[in-house]
PDB file with one MODEL, atoms N, CA, C and O in Angstrom:
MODEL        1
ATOM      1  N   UNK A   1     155.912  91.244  78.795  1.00  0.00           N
ATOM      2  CA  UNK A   1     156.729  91.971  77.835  1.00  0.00           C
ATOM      3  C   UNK A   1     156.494  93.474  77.932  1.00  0.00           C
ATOM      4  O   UNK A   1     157.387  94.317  77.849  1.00  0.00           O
ATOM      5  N   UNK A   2     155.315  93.698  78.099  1.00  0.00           N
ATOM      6  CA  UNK A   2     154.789  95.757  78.094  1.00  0.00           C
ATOM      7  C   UNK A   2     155.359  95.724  79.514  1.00  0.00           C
ATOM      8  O   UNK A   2     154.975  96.763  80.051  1.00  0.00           O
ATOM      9  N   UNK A   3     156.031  95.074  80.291  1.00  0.00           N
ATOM     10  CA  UNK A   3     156.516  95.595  81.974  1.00  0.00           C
ATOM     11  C   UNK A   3     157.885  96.064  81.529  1.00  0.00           C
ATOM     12  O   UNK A   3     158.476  97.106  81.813  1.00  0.00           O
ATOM     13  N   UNK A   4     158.160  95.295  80.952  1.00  0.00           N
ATOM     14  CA  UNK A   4     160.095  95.239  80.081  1.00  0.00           C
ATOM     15  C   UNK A   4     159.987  96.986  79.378  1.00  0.00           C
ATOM     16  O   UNK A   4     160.718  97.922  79.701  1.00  0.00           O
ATOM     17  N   UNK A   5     158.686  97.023  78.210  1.00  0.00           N
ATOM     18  CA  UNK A   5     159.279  98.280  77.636  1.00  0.00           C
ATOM     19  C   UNK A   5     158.907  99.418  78.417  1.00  0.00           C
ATOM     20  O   UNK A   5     159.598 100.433  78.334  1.00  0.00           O
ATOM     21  N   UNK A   6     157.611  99.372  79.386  1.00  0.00           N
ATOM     22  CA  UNK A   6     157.527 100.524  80.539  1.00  0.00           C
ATOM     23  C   UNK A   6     158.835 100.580  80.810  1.00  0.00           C
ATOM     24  O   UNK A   6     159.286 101.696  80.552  1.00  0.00           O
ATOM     25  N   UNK A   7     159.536  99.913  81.180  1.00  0.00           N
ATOM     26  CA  UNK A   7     160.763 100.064  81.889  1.00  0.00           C
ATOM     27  C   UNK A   7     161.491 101.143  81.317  1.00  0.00           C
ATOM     28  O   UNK A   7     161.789 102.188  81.897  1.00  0.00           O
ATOM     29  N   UNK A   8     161.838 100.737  79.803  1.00  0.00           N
ATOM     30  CA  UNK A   8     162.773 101.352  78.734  1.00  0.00           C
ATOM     31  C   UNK A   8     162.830 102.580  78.502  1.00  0.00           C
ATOM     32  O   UNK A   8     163.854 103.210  78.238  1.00  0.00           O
ATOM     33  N   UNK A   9     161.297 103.168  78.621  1.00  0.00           N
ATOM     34  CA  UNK A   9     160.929 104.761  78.006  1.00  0.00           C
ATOM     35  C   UNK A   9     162.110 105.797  78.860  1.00  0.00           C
ATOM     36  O   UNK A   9     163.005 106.479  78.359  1.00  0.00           O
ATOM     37  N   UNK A  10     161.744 105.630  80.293  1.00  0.00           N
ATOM     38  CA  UNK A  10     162.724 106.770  80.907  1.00  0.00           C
ATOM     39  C   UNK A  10     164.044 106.410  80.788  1.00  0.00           C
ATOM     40  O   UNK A  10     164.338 107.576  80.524  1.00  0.00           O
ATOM     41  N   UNK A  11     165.045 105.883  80.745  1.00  0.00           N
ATOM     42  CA  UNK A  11     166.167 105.964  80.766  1.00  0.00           C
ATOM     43  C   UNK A  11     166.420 106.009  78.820  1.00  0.00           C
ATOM     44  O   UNK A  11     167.543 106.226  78.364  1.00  0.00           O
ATOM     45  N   UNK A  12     165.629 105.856  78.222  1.00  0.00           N
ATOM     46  CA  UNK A  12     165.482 106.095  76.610  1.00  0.00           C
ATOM     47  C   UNK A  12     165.493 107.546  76.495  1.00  0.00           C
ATOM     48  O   UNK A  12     166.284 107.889  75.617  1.00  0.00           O
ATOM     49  N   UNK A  13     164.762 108.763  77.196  1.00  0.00           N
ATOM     50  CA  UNK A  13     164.325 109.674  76.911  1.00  0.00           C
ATOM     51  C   UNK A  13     165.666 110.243  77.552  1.00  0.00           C
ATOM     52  O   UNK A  13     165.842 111.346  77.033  1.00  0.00           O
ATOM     53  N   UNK A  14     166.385 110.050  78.188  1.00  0.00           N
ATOM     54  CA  UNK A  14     167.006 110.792  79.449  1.00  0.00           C
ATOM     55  C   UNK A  14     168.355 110.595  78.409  1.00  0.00           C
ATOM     56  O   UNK A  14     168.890 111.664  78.114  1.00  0.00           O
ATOM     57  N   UNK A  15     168.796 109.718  77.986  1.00  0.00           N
ATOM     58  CA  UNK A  15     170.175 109.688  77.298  1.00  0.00           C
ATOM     59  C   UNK A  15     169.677 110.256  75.849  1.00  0.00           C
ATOM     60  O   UNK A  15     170.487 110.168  74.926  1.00  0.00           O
ATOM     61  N   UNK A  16     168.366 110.845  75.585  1.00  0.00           N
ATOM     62  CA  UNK A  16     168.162 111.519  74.636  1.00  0.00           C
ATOM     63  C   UNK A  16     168.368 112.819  74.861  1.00  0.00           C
ATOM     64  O   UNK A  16     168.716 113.509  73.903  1.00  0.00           O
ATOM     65  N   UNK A  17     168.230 113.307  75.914  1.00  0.00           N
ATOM     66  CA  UNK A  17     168.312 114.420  76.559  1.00  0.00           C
ATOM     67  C   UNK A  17     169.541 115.028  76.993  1.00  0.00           C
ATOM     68  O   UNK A  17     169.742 116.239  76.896  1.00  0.00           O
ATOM     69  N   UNK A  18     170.610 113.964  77.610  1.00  0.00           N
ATOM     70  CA  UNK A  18     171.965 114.108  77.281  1.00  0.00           C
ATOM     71  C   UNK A  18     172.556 114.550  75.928  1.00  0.00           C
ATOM     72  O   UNK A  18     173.301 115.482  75.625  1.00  0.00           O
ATOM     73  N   UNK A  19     171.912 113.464  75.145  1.00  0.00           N
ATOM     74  CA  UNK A  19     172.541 113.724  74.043  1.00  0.00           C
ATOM     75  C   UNK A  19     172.356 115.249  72.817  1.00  0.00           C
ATOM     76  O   UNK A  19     172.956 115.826  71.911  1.00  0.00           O
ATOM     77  N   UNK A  20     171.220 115.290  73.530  1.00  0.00           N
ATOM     78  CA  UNK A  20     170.460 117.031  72.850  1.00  0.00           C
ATOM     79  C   UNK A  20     171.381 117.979  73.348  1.00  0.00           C
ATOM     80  O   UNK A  20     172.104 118.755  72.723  1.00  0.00           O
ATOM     81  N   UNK A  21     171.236 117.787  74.700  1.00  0.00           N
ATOM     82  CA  UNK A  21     171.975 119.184  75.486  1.00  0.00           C
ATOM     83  C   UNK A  21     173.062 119.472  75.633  1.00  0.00           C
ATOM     84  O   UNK A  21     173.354 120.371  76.422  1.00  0.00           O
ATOM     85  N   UNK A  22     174.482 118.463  74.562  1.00  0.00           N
ATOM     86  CA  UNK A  22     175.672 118.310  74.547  1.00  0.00           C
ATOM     87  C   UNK A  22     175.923 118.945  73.377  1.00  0.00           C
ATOM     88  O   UNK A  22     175.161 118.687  72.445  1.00  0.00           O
ATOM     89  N   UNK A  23     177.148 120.010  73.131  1.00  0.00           N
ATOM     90  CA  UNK A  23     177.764 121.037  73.127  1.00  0.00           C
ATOM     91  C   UNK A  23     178.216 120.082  71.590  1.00  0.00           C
ATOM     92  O   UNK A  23     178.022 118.878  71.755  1.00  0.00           O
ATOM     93  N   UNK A  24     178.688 120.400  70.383  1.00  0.00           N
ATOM     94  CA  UNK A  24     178.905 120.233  69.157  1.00  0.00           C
ATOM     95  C   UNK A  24     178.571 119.149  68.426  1.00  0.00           C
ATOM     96  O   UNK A  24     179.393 118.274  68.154  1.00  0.00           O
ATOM     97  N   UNK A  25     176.891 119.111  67.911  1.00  0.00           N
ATOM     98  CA  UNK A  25     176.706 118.210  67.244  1.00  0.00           C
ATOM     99  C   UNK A  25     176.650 117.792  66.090  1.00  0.00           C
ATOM    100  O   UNK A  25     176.070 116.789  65.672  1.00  0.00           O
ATOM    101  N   UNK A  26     177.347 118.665  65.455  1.00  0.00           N
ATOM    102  CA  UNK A  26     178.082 119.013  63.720  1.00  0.00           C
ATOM    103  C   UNK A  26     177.754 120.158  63.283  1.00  0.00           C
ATOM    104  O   UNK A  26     177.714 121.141  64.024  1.00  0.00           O
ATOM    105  N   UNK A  27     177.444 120.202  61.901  1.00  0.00           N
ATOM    106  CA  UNK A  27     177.284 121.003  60.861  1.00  0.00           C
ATOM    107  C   UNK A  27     175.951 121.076  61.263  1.00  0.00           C
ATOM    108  O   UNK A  27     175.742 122.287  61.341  1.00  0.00           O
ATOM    109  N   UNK A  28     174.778 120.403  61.606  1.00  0.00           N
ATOM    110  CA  UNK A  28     173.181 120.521  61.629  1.00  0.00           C
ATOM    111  C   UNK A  28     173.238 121.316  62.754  1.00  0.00           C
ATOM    112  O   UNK A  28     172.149 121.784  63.086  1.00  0.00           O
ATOM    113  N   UNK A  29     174.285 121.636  63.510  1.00  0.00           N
ATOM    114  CA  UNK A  29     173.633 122.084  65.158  1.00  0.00           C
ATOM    115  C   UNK A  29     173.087 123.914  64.746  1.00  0.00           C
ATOM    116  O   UNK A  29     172.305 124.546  65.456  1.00  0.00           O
ATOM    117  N   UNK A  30     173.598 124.343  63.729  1.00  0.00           N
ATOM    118  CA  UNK A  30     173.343 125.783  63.524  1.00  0.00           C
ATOM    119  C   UNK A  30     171.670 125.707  63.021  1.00  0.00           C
ATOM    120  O   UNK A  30     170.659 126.357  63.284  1.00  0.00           O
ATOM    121  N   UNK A  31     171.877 124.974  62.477  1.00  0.00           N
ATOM    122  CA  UNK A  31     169.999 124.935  61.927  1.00  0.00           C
ATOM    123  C   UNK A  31     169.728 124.625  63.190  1.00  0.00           C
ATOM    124  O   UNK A  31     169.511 125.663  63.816  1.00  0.00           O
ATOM    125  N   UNK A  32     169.623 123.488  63.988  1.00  0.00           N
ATOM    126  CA  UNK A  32     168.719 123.385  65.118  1.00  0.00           C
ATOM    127  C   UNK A  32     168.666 124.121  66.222  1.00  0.00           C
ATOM    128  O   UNK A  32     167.813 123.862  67.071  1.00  0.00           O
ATOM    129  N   UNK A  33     169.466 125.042  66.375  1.00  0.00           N
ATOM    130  CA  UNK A  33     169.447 125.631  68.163  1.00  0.00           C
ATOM    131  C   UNK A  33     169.551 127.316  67.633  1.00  0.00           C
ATOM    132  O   UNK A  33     170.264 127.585  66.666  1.00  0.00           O
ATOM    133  N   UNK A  34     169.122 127.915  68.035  1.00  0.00           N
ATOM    134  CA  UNK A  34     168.678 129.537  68.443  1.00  0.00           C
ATOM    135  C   UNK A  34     169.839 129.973  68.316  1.00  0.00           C
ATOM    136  O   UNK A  34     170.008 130.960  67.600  1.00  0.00           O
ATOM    137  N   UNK A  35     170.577 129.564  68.753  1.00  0.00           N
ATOM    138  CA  UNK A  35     172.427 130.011  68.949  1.00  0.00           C
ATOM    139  C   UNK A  35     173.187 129.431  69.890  1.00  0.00           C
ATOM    140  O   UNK A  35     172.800 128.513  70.613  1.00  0.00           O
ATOM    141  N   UNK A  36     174.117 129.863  69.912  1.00  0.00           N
ATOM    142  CA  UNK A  36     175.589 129.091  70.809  1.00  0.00           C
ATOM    143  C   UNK A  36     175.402 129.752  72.491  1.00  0.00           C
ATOM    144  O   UNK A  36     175.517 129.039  73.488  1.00  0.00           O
ATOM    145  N   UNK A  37     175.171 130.873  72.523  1.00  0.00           N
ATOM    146  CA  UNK A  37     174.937 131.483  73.566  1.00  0.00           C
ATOM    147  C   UNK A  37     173.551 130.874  74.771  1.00  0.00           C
ATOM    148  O   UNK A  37     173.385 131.275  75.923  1.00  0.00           O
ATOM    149  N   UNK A  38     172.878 130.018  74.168  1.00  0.00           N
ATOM    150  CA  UNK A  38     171.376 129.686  74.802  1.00  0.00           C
ATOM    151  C   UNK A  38     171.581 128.707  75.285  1.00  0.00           C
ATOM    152  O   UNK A  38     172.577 128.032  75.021  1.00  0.00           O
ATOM    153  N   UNK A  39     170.314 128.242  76.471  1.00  0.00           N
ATOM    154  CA  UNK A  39     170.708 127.456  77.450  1.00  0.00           C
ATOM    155  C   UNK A  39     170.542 126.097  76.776  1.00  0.00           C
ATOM    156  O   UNK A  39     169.758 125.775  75.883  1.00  0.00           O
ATOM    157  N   UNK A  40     171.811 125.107  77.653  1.00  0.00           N
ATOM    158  CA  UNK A  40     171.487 123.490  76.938  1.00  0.00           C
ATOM    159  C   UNK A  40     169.733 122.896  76.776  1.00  0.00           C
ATOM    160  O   UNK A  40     169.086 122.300  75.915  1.00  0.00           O
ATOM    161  N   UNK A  41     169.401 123.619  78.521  1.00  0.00           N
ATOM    162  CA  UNK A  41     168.048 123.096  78.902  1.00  0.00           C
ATOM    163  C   UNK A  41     166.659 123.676  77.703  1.00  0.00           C
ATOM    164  O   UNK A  41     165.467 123.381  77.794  1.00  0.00           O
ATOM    165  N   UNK A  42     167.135 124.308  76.939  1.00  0.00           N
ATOM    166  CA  UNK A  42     166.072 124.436  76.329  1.00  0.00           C
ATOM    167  C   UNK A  42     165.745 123.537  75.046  1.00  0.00           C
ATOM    168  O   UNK A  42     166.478 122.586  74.774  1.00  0.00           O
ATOM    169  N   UNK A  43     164.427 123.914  74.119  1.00  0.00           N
ATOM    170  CA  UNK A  43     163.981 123.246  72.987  1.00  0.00           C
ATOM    171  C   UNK A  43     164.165 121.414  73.652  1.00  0.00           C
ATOM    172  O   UNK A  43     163.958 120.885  74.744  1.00  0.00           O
ATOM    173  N   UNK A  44     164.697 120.886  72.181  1.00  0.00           N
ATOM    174  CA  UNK A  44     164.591 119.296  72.752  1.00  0.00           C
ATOM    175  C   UNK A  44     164.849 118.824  73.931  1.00  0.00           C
ATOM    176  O   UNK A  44     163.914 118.126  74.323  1.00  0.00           O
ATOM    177  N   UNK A  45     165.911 118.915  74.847  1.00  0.00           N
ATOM    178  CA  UNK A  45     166.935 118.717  75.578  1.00  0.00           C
ATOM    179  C   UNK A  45     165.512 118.906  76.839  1.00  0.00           C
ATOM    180  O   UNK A  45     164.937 117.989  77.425  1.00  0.00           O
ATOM    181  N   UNK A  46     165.287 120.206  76.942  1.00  0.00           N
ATOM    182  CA  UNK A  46     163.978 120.324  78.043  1.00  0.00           C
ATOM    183  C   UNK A  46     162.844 119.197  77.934  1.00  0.00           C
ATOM    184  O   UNK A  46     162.394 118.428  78.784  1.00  0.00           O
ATOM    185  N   UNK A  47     162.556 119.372  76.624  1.00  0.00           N
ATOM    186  CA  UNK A  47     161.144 118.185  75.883  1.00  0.00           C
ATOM    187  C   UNK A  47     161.814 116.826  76.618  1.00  0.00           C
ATOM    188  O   UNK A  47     161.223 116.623  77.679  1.00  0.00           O
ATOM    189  N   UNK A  48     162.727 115.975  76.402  1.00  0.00           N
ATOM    190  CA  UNK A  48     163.064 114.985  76.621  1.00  0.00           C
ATOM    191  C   UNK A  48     163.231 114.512  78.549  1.00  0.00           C
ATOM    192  O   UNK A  48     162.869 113.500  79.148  1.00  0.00           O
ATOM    193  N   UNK A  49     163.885 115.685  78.997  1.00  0.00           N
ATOM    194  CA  UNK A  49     164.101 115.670  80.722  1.00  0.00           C
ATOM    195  C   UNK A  49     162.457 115.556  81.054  1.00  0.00           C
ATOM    196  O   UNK A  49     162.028 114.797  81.923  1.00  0.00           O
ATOM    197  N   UNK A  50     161.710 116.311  80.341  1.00  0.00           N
ATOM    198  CA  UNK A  50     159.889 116.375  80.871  1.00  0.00           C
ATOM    199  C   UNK A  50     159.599 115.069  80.519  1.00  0.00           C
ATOM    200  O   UNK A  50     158.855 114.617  81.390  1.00  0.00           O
ATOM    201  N   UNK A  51     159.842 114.186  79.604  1.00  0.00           N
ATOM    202  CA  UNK A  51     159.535 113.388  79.259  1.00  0.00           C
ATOM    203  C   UNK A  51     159.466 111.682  79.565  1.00  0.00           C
ATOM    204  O   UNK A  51     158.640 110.778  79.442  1.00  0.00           O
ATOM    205  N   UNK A  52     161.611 111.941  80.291  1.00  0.00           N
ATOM    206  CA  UNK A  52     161.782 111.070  81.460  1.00  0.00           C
ATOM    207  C   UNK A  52     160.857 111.268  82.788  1.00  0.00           C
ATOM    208  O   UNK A  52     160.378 110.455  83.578  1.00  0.00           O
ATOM    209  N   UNK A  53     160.819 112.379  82.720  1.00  0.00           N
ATOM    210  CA  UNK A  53     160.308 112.776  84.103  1.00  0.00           C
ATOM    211  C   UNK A  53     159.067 112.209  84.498  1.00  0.00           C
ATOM    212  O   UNK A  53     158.785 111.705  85.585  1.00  0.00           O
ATOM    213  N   UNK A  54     157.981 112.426  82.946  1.00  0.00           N
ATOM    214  CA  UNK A  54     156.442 111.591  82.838  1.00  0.00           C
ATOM    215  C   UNK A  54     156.337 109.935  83.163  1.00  0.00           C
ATOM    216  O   UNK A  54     155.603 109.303  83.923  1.00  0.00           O
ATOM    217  N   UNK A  55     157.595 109.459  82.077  1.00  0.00           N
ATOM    218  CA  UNK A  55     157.225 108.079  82.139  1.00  0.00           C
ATOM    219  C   UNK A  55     158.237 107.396  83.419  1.00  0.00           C
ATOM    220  O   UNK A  55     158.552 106.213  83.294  1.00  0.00           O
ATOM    221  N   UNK A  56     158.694 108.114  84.550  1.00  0.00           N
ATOM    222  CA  UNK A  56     159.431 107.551  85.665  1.00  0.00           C
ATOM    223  C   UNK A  56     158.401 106.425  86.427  1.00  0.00           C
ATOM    224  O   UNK A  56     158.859 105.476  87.063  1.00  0.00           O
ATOM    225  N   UNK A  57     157.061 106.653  86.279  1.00  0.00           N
ATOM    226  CA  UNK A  57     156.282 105.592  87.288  1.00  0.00           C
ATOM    227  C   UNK A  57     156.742 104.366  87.483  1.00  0.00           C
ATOM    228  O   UNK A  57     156.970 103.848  88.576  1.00  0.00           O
ATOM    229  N   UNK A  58     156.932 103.722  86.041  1.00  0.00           N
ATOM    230  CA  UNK A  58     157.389 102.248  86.353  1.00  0.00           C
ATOM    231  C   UNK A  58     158.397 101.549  87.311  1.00  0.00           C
ATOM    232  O   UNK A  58     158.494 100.480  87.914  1.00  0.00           O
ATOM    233  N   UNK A  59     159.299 103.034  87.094  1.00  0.00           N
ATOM    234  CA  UNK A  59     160.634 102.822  87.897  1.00  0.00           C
ATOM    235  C   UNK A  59     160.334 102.795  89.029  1.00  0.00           C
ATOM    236  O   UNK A  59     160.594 101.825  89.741  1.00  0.00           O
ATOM    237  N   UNK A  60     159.667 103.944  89.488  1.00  0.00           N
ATOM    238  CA  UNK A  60     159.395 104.064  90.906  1.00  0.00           C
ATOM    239  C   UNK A  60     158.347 102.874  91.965  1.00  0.00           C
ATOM    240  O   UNK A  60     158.436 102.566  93.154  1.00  0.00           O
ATOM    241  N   UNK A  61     157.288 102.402  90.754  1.00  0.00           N
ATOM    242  CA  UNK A  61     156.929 101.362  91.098  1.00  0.00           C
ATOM    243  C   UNK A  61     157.200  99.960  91.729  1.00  0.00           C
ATOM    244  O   UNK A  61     156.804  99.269  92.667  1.00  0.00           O
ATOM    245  N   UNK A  62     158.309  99.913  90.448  1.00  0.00           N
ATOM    246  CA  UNK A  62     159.363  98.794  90.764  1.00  0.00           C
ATOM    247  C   UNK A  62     160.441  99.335  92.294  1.00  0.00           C
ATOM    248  O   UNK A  62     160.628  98.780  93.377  1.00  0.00           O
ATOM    249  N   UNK A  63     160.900 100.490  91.782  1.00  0.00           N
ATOM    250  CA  UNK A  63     161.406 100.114  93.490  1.00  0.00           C
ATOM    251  C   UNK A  63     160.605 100.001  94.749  1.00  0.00           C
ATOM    252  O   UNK A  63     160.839  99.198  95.652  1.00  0.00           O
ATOM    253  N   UNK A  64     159.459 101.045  94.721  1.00  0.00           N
ATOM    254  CA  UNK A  64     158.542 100.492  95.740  1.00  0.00           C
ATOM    255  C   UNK A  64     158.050  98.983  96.427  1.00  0.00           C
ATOM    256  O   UNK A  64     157.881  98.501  97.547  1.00  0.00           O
ATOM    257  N   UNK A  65     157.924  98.518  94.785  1.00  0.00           N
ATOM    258  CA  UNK A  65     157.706  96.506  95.290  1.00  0.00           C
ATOM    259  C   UNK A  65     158.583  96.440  95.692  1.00  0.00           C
ATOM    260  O   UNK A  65     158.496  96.207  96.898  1.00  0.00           O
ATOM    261  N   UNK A  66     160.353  96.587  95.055  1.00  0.00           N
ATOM    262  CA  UNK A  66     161.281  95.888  95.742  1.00  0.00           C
ATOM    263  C   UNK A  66     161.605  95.749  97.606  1.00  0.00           C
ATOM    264  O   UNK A  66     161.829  94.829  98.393  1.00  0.00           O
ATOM    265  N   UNK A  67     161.465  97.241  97.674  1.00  0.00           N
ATOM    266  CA  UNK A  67     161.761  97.569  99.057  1.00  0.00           C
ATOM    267  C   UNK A  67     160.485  97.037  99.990  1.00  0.00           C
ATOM    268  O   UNK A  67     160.748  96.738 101.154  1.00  0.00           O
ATOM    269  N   UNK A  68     159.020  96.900  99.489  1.00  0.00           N
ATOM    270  CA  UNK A  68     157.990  96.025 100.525  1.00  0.00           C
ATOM    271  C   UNK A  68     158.090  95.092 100.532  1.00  0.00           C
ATOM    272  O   UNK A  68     157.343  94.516 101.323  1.00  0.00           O
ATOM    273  N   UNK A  69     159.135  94.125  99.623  1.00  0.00           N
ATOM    274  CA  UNK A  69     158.888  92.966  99.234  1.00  0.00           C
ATOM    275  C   UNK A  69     158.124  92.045  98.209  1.00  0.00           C
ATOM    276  O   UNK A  69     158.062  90.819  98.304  1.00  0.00           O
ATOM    277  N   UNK A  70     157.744  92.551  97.549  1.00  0.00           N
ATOM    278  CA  UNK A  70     156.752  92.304  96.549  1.00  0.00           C
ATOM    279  C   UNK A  70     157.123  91.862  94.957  1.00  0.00           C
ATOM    280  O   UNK A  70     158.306  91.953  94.629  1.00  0.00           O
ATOM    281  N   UNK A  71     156.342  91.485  94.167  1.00  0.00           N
ATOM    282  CA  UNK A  71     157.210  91.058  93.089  1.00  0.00           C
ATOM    283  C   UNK A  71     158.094  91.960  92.180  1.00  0.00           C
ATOM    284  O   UNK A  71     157.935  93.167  92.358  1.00  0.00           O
ATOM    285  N   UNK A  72     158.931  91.612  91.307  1.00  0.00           N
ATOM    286  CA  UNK A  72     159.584  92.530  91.091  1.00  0.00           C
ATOM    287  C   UNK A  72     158.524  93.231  89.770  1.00  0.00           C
ATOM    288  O   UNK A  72     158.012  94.350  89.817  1.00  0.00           O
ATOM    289  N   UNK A  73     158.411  92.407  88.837  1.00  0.00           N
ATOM    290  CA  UNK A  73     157.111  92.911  87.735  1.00  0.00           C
ATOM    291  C   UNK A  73     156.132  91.582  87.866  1.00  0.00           C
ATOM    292  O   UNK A  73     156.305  90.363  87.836  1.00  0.00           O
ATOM    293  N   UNK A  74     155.270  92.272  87.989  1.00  0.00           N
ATOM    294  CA  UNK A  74     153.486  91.737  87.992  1.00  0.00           C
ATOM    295  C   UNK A  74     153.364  91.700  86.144  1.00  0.00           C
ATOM    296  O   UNK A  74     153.682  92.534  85.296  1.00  0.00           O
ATOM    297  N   UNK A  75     152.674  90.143  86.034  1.00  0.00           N
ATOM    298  CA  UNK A  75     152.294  90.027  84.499  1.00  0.00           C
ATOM    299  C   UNK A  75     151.290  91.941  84.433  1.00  0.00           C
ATOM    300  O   UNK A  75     151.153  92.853  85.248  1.00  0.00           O
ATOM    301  N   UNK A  76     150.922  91.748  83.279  1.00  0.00           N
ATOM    302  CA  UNK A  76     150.138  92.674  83.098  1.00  0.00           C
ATOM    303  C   UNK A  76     148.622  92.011  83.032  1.00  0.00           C
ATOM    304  O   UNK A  76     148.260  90.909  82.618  1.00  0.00           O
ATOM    305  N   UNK A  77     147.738  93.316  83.710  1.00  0.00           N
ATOM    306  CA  UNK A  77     146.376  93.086  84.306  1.00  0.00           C
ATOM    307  C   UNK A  77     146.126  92.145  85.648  1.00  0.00           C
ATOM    308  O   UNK A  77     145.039  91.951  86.193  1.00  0.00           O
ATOM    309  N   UNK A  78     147.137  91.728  85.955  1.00  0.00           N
ATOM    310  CA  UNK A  78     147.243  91.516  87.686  1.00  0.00           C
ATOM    311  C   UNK A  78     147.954  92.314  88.225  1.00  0.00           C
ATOM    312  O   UNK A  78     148.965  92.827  87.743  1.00  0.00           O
ATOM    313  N   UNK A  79     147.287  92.575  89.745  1.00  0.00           N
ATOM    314  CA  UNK A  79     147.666  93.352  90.388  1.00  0.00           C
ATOM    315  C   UNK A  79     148.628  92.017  91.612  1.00  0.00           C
ATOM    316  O   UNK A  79     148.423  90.845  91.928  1.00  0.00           O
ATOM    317  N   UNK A  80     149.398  92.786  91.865  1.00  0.00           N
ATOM    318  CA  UNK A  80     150.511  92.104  93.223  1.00  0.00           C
ATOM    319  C   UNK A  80     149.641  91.795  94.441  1.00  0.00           C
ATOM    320  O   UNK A  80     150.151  91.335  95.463  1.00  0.00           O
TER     321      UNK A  80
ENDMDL
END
């Protein structure tokens, strides 16, 4: 089950990050952002891309097994 939610974090963080760095998000967007003029990539929107970026291992893991052949997820505390 913890192989399933490793999985989840990066593509969780990344459509969070979309969703930060997209252009009219109501009436709250004036409180949250510096101004209209500033880059998407900053404040949350940056936090969240760093964030996919941290928890990518699993992914990359998993494709690594796939492509040697190997299992696709290992229970947890065994190794392949």
């Amino acid at each position: 089950m913890s192989s399933f939610l490793s999985l989840a974090a990066a593509p969780t963080f990344a459509i969070m990050a979309l969703l930060s760095a997209t252009p009219g998000g109501g009436p709250l967007e004036a409180l949250c952002s510096g101004g209209h003029e500033a880059s998407p990539l900053t404040g949350m929107a940056a936090m969240y891309v760093l964030m996919s970026t941290f928890h990518s291992a699993p992914w990359l893991k998993l494709i690594s097994r796939r492509r040697s052949g190997g299992p696709d997820l290992a229970p947890v505390g065994e190794k392949p």
